[in-house]
C-alpha positions as CSV (number, residue, x, y, z in Angstrom):
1,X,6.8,-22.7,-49.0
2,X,5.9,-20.6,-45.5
3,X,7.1,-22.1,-42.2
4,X,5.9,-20.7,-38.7
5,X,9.4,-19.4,-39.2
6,X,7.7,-16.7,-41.7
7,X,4.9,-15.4,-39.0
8,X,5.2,-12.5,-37.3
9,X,6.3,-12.3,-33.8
10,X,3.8,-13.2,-30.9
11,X,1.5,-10.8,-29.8
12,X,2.6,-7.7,-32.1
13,X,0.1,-5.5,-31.8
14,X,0.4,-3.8,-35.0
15,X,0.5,-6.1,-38.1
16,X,0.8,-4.1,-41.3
17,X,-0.1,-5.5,-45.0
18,X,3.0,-8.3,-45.4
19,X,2.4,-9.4,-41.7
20,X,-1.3,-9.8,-41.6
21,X,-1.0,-11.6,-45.2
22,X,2.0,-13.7,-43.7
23,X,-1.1,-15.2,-41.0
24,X,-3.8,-15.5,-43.3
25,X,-1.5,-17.9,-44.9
26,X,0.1,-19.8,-42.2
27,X,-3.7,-20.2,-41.4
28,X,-4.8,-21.1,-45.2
29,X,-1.5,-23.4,-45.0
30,X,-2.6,-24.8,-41.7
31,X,0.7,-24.0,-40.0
32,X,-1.4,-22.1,-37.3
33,X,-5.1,-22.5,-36.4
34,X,-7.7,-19.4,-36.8
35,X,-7.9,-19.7,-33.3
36,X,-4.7,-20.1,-32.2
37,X,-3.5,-17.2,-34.5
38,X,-6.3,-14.8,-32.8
39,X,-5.0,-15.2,-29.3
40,X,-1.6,-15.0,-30.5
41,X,-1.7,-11.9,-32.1
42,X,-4.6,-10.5,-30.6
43,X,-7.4,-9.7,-33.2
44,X,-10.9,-10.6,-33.9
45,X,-12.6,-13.6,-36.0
46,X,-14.5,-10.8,-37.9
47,X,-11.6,-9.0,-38.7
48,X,-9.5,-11.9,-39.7
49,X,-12.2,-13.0,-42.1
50,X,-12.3,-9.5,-43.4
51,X,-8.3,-10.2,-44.1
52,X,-9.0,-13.6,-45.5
53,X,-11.9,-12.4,-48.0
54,X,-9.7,-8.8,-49.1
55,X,-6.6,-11.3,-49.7
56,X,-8.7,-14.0,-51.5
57,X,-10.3,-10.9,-53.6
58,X,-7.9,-8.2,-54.4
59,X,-4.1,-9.5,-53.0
60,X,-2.2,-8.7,-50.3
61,X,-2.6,-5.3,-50.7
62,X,-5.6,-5.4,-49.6
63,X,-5.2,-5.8,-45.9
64,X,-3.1,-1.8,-45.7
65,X,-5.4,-0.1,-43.6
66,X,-6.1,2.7,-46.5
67,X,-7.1,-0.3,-49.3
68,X,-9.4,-1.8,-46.1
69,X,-10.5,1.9,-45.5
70,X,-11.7,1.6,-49.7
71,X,-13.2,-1.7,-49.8
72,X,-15.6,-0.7,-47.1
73,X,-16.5,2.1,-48.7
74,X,-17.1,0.2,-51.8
75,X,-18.9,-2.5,-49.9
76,X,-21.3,0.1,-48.1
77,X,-21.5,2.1,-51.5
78,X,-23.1,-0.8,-53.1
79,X,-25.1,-2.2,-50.3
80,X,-26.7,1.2,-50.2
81,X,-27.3,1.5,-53.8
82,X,-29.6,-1.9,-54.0
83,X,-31.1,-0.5,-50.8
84,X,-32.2,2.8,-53.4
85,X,-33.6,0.2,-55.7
86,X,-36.1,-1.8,-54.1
């Protein structure tokens, strides 16, 4: 079970892998709203829904900078190859 207790603390402006994994589910778990969780710790929408969709996809380690780094990579590696096909 995650309590607020388990979020980071307000307005750290570096979250690493466990921290930014710790909101997307205090967020999933409705302890803290999407909103309320952007102003509190100072990111984007976009870039939360990036850490939503890598956690929901591949785990917490996703959201390391250096596995985000790679699934862009893969994401503009295969977004370019069906551009080559058409």
């Amino acid at each position: 079970m995650i309590t607020l207790a388990d979020l980071p603390a307000r307005n750290k402006m570096r979250l690493v892998a466990s921290p930014k994994a710790a909101v997307v589910r205090g967020v999933l778990y409705r302890l803290i709203s999407a909103k309320a969780a952007q102003e509190r710790y100072g990111f984007s929408n976009d870039e939360f829904q990036e850490w939503v969709k890598a956690v929901s996809l591949h785990g917490e380690a996703a959201v390391r900078a250096t596995a985000v780094q790679k699934y862009i990579h893969l994401r503009l590696s295969a977004y370019l190859r069906n551009i080559g096909n058409r």
